[in-house]
Rosetta silent file (secondary structure, phi, psi, omega in degrees, C-alpha in Angstrom):
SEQUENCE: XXXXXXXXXXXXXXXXXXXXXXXXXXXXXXXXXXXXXXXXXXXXXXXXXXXXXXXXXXXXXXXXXXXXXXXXXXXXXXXXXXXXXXXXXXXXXXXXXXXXXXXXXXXXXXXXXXXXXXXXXXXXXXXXXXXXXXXXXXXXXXXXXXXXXXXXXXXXXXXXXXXXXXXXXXXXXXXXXXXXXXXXXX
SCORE:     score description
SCORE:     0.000 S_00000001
   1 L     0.000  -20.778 -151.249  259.570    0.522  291.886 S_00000001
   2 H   -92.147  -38.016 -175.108  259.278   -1.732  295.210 S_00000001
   3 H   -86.268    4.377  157.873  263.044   -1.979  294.816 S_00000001
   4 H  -121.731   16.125  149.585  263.965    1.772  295.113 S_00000001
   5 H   -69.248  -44.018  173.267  261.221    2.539  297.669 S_00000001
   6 H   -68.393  -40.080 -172.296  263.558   -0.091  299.609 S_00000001
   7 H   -65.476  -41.962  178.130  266.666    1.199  298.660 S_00000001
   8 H   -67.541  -23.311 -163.225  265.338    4.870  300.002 S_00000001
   9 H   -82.733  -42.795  179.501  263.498    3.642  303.316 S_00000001
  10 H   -41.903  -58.026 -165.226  267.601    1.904  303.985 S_00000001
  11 L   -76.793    3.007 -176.280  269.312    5.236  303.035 S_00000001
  12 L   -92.362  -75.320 -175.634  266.369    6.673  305.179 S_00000001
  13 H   -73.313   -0.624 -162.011  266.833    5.010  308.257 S_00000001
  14 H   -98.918  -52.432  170.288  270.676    5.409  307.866 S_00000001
  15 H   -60.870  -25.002  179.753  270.572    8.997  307.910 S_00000001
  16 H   -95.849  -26.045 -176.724  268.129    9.210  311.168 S_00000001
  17 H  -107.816   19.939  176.524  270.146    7.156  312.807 S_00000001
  18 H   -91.389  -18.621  141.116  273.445    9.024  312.276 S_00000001
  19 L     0.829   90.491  158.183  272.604   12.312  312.902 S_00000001
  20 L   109.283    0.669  173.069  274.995   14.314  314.462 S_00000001
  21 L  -118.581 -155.818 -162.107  277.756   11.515  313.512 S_00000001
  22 L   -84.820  157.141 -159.696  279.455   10.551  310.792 S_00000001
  23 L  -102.525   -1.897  173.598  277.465   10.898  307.478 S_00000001
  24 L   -81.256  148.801  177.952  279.397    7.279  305.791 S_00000001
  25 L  -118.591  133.173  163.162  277.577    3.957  307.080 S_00000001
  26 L   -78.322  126.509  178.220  280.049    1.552  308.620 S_00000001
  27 L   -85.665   -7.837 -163.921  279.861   -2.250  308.361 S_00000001
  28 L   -67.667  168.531  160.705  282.188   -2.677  311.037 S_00000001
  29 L   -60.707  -14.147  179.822  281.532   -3.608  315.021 S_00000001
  30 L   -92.370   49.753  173.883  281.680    0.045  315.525 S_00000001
  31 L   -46.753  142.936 -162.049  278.092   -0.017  313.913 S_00000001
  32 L  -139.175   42.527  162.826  276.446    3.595  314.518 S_00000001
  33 L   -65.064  116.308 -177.423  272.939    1.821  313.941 S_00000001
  34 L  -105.531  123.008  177.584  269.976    3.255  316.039 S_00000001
  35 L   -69.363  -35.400 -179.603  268.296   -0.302  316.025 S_00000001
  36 L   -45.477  -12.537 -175.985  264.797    1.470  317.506 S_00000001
  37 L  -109.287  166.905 -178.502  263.867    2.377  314.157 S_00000001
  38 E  -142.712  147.350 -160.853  262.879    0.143  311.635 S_00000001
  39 E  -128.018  150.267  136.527  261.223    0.444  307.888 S_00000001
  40 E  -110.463  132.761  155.338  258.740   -1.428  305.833 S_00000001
  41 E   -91.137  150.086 -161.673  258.471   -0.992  302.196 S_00000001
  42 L  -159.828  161.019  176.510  255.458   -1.206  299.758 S_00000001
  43 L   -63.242 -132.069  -62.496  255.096    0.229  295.737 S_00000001
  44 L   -83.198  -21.129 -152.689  253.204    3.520  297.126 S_00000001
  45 E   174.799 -168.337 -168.065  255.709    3.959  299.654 S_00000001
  46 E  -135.565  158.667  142.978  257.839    2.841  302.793 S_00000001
  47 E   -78.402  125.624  162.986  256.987    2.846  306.609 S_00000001
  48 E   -84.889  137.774  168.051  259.306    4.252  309.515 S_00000001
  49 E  -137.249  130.200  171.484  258.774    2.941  312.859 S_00000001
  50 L   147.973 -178.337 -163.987  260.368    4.606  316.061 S_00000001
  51 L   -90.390  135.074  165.800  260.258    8.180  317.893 S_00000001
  52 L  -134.820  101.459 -173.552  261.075   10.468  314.798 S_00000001
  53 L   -65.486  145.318  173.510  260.889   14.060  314.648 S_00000001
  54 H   -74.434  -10.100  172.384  258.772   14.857  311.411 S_00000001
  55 H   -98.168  -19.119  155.462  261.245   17.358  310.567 S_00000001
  56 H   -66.210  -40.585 -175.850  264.470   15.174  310.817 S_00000001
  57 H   -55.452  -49.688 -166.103  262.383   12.483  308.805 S_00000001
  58 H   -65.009  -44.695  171.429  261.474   15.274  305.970 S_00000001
  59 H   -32.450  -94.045  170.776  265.246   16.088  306.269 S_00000001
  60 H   -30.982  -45.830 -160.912  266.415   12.350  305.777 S_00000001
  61 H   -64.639  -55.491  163.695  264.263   11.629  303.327 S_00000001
  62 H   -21.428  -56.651 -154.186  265.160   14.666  301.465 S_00000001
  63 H  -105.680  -48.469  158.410  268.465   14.269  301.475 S_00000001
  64 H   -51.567  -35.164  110.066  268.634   10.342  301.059 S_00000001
  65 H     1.208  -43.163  179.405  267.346   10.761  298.089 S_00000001
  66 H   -61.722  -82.660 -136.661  269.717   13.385  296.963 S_00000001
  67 H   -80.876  -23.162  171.697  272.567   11.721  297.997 S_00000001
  68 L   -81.354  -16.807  167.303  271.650    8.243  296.963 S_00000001
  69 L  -110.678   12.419  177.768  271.298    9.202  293.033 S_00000001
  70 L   -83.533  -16.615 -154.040  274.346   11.444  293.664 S_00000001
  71 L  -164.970  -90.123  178.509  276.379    8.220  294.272 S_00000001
  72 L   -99.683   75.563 -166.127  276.297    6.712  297.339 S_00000001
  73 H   -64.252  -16.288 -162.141  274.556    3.470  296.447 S_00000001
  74 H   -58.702  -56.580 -154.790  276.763    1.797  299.908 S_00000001
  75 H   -54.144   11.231 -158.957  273.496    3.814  301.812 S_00000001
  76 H   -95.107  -43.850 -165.665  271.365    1.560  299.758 S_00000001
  77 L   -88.057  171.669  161.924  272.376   -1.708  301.680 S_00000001
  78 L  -145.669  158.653 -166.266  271.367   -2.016  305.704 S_00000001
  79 L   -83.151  -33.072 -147.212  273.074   -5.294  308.253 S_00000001
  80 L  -102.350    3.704  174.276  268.897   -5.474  309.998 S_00000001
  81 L   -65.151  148.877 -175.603  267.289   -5.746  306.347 S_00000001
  82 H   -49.327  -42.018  179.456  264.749   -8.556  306.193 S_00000001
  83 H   -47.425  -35.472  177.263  266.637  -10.019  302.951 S_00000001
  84 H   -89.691   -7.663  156.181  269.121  -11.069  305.180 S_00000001
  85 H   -65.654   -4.230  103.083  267.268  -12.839  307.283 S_00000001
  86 H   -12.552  -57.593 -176.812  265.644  -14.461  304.290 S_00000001
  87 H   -87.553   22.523 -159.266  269.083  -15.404  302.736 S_00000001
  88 H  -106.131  -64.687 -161.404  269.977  -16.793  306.487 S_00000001
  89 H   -85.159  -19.946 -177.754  267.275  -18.856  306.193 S_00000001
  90 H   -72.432  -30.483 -173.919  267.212  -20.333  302.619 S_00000001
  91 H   -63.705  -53.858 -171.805  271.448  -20.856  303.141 S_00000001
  92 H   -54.228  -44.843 -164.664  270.815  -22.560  306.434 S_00000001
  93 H   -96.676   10.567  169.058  268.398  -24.806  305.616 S_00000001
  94 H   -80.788  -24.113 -170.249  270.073  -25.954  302.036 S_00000001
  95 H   -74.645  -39.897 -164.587  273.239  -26.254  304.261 S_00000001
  96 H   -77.657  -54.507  177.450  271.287  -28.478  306.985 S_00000001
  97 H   -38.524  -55.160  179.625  269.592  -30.659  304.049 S_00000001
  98 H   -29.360  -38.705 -146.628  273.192  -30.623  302.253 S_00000001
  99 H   -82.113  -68.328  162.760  274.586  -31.924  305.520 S_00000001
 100 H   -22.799  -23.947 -157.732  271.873  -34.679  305.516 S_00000001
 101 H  -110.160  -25.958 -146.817  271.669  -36.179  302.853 S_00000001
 102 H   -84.356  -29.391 -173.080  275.767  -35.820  302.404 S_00000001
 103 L  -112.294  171.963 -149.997  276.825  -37.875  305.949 S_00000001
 104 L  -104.684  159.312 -161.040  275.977  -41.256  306.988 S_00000001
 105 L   -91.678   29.707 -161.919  272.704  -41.555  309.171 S_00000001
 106 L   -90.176  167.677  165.269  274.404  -42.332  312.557 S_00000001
 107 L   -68.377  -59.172 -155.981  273.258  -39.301  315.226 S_00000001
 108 H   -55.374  -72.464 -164.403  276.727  -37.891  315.930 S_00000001
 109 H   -55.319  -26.078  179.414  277.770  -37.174  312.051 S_00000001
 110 H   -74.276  -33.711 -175.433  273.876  -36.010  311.684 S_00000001
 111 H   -68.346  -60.716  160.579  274.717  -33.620  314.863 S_00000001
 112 H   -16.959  -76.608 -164.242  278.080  -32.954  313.192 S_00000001
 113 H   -72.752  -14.496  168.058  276.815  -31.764  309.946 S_00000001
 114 H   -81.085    1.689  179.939  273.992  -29.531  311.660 S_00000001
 115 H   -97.742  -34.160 -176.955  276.667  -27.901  313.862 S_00000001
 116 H   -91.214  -51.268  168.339  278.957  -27.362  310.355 S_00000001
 117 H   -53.742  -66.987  177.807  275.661  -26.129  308.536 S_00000001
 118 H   -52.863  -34.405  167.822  274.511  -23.665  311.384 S_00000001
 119 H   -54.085  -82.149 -178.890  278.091  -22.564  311.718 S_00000001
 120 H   -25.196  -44.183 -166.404  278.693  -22.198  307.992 S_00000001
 121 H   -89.285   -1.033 -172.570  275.588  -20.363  307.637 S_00000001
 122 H  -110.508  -36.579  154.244  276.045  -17.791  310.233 S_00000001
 123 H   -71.038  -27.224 -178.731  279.236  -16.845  308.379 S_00000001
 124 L   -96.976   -0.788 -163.652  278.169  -16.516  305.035 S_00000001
 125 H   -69.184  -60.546 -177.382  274.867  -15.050  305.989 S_00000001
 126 H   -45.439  -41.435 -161.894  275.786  -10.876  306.192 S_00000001
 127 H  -101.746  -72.132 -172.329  277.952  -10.935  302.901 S_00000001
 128 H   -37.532  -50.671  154.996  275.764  -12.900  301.122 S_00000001
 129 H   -26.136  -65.449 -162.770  272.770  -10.587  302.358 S_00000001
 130 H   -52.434  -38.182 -155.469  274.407   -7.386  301.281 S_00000001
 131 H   -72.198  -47.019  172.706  274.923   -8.820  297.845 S_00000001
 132 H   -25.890  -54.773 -164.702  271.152   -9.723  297.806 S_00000001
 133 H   -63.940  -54.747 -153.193  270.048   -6.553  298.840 S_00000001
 134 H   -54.099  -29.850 -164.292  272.598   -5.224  296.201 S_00000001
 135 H  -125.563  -44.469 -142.657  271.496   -7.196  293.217 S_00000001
 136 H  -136.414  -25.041 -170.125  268.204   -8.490  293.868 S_00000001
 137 H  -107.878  -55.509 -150.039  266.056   -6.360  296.573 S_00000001
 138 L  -119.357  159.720  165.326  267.130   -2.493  296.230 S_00000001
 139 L  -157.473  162.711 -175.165  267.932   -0.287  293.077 S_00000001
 140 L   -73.869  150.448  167.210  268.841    3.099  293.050 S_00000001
 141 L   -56.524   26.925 -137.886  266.278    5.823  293.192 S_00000001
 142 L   -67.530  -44.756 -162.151  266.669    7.541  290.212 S_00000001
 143 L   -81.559    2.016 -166.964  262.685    7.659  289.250 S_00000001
 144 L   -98.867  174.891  165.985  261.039    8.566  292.595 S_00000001
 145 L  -165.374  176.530 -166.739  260.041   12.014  294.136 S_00000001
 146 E   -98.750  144.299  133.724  258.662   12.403  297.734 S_00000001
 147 E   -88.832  -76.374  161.124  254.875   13.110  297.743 S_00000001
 148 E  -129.492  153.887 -174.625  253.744   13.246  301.504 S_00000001
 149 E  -105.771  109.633  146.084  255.240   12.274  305.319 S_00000001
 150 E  -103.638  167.143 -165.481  252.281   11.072  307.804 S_00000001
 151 E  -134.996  137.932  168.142  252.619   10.518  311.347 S_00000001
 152 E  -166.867  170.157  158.382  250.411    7.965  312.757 S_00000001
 153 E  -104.930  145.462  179.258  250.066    5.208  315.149 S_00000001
 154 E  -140.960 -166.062 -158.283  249.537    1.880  314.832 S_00000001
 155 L   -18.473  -33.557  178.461  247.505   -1.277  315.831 S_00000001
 156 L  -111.532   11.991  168.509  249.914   -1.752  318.829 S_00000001
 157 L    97.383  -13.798 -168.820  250.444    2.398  319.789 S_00000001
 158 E   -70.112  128.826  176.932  253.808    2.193  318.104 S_00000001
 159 E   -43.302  170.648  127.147  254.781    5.614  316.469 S_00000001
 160 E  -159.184  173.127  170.167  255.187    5.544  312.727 S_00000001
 161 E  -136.871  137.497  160.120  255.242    7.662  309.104 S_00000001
 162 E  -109.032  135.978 -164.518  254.626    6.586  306.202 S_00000001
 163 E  -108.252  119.075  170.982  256.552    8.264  303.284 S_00000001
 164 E   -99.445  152.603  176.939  254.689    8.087  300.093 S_00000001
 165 E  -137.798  179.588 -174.460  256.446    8.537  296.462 S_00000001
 166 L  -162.243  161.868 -159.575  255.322    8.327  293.405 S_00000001
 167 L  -105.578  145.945 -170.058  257.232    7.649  290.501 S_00000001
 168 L   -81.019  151.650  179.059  258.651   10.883  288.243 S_00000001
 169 L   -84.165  107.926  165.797  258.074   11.110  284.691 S_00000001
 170 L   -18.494  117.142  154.415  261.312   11.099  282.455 S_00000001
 171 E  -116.792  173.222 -155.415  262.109   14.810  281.663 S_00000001
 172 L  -121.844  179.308 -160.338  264.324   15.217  278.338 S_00000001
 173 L   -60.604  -66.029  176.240  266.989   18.081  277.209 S_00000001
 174 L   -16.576  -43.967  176.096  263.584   20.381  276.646 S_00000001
 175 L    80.174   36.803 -173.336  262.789   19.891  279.928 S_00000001
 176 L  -112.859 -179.387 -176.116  259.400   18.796  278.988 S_00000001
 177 E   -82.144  171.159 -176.766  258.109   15.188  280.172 S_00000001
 178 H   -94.644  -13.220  167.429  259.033   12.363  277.529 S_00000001
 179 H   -38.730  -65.806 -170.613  255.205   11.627  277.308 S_00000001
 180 H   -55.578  -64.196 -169.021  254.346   14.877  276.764 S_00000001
 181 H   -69.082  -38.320 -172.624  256.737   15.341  274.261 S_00000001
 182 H   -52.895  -52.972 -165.829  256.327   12.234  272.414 S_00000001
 183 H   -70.168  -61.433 -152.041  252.162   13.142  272.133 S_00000001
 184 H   -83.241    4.580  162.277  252.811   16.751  270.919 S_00000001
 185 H   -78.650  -48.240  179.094  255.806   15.461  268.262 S_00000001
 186 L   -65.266    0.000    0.000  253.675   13.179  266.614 S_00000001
């Protein structure tokens, strides 16, 4: 569940910050990211942090949602999620050990291979992220529903909302729940 509460708070913040632009997320330098906001995710539910109207937020959510079991899994990945700073850091520092263990113990070739590690690792970090997020962090929302949006502040005055979900109950051709049906079939 924690990984399509992530995948929605991405496709969340993607949509808030594009508003009024193009409705596709770009990977490119012409990024159309508004870096003030930011997300956390949790099972009940994800946090937004940043100036938000609650009715663009209700909007986004609304509609990321839609549009993310409609499809368009790309809104799924974000460049500022924490996984990639996570795969940043495990690739750097297997590349800095690699580098260690792999060149002779003089300073310069130890300077060398941390300059070819930090390098290396700065290139592979974003596509290697995305796949993370892709494969290992996010899944699509198929199973979710919105429950409530709060607005609050917190320990340091910073706006936020926290969007709670809860996860939907299978329904079947009947259009009854599969629980449900399953109890009164028997």
């Amino acid at each position: 569940m924690l990984r399509q509460v992530h995948a929605l708070e991405h496709a969340t913040v993607w949509l808030l910050s594009q508003s009024g632009r193009s409705p596709y997320p770009s990977f490119s330098s012409q990024q159309t990211d508004n870096e003030s906001l930011g997300g956390l995710s949790t099972e009940r539910g994800f946090y937004i942090y940043g100036q938000v109207n609650k009715i663009e937020l209700q909007r986004s959510v609304l509609l990321a949602l839609q549009r993310l079991t409609s499809g368009e899994w790309n809104l799924a990945l974000h460049p500022r999620c924490g996984t990639n700073v996570s795969v940043g850091l495990l690739l750097g520092l297997g590349l800095v050990m690699s580098m260690h263990l792999l060149l002779p113990r003089s300073p310069i070739e130890q300077m060398l291979g941390l300059g070819v590690a930090a390098t290396a690792a700065a290139n592979l970090t974003p596509e290697l992220g995305m796949l993370a997020q892709r494969y290992v962090t996010t899944a699509i929302p198929f199973n979710l529903e919105i429950v409530d949006i709060t607005a609050f502040c917190d320990e340091t005055g910073r706006t936020a909302h926290f969007i709670q979900v809860r996860w939907r109950e299978s329904v079947n051709s009947d259009q009854r729940p599969v629980r449900q049906q399953m109890t009164n079939d028997q």
